[in-house]
N, C-alpha and C positions, 0 to 999 in steps of 0.2 A: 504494500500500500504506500502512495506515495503520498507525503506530508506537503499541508498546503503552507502558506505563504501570506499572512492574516498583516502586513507591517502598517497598515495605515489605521487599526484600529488603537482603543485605547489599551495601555496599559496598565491600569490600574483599577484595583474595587471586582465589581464581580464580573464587569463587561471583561475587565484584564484576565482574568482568570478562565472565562468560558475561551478570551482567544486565546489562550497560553493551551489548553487540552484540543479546542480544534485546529489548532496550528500543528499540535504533536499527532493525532490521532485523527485529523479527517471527520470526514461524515459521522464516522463511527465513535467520535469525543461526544457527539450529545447524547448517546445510549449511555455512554459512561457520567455522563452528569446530571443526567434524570435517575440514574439508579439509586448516587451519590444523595440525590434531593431524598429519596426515601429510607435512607440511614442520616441521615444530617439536614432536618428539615429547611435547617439555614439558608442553605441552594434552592435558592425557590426556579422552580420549571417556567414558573407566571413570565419570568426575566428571560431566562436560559433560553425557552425556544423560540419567543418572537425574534431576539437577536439573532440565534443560529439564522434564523429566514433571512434578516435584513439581509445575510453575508454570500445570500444564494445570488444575488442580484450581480455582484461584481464576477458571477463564473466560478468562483474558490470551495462553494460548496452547491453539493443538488440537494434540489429540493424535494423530489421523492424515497431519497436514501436517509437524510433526516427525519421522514417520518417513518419511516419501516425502522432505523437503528432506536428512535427515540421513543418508539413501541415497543421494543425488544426492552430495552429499558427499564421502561415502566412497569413489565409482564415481571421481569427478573425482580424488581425488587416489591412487587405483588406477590411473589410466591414468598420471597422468605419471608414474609408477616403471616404468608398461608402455611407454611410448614413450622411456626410458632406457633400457631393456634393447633395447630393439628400435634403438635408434641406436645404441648404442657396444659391445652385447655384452654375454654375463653378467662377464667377466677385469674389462675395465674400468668398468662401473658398480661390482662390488664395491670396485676400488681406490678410485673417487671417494667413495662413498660411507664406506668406512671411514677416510678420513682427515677426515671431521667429527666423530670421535671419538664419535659418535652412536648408532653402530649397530656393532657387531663382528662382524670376518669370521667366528669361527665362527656365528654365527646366519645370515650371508646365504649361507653354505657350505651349515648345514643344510636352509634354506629350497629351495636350489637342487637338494638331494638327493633332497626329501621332493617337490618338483614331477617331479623324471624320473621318479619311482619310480609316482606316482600320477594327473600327469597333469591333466587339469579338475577332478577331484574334489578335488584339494589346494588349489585356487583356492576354490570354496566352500569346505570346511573349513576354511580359512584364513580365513577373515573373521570364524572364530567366535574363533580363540586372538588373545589379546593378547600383543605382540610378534613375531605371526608377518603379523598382516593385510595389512600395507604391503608386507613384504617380500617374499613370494609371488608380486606384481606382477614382481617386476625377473626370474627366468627366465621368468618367461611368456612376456611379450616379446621376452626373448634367443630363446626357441624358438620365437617365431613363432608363439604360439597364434592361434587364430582370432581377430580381435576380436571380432567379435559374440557370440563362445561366451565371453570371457572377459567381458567386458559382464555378459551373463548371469548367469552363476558369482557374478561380484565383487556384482550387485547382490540377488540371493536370498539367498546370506549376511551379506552387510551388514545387509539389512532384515532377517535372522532376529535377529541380536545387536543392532542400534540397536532395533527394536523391545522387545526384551527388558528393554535398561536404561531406557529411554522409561515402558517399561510397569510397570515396578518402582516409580520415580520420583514415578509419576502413582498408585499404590497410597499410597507412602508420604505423598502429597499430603492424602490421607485423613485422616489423623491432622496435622493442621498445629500443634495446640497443642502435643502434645507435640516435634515434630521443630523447630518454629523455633529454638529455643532452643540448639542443636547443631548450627547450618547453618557457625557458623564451624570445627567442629572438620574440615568439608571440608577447608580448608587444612593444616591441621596434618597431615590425613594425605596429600594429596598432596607436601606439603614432605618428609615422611617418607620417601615410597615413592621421588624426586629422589635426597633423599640417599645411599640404599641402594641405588638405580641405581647414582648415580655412584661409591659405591665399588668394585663390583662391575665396573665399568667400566675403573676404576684398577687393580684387582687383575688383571683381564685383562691390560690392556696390558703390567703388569708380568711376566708370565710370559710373554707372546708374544715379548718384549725378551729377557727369559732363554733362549726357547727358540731366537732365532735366534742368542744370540752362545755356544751351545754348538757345541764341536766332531763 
């Protein structure tokens, strides 16, 4: 595989970072940083794939290999939350998982309510909502869905939504004069969207703290 050639982008923050892996790795870097997003929520996809699109425009990357790598991707790191749930159970993955402060049990509660309730169709629909896609995976598994049917599921909606910001991406690639100019205010708004995570994060934990040391 031969390694592209990314020098006019920026180097710095997260835009730096997605060019520094498809600089090294080609097409096949956004499978490797959509997987990334689903061990390290940090990496957000929201970012990662409309850029990957923008960079179709100048030639350096295609556009249909990006969304079949950035499928593969998504699928890959769908399964290991599905082979979590299916090895330790939905009680204990949520424990392990909510003590990386990362993810809170009411979301992987709800996640778990909205799969009994709906079934495979919550497994595709879920790959379209942000904040819901990874975690969908962990009762599937506890309930033993099919894999091949969840395979499936996970990988029709994935490529419905990486296609979509892929494709957004590579639209706004179109207009390069005016959007160069703005590629650093990426960071600022994912530092942004971090910080008001992690309050929001803090604010839970402090009412769940409340809520257990009520009588």
């Amino acid at each position: 595989m031969t390694a592209v050639v990314l020098r006019a982008e920026p180097e710095g923050g997260v835009a730096g970072l997605a060019t520094t892996v498809l600089e090294a790795l080609g097409d096949v870097g956004v499978g490797v940083l959509v997987l990334l997003e689903t061990i390290f929520p940090p990496i957000p996809s929201e970012v990662i794939l409309p850029f990957a699109g923008y960079l179709t425009q100048s030639g350096r990357l295609h556009l249909g290999w990006l969304i079949v790598w950035s499928t593969v991707g998504s699928t890959v790191g769908a399964l290991l939350f599905y082979w979590l749930g299916a090895a330790v159970g939905l009680r204990r993955a949520i424990a392990l998982l909510t003590r990386t402060h990362l993810i809170s049990r009411d979301d992987l509660e709800r996640g778990s309510a909205w799969f009994a309730r709906h079934g495979a169709a919550a497994v595709l629909l879920g790959r379209l909502m942000p904040g819901v896609r990874s975690l969908i995976s962990i009762p599937a598994g506890a309930a033993r869905m099919h894999l091949g049917v969840f395979v499936v599921c996970t990988a029709i909606g994935s490529g419905i939504w990486n296609g979509a910001l892929i494709g957004l991406g590579a639209a706004l690639g179109t207009q390069r004069d005016l959007i160069d100019p703005y590629l650093g205010v990426l960071d600022y708004v994912v530092y942004g969207a971090l910080a008001v995570g992690l309050v929001v994060l803090i604010v839970r934990r402090v009412r769940q703290a409340r809520a257990m040391r009520r009588p």
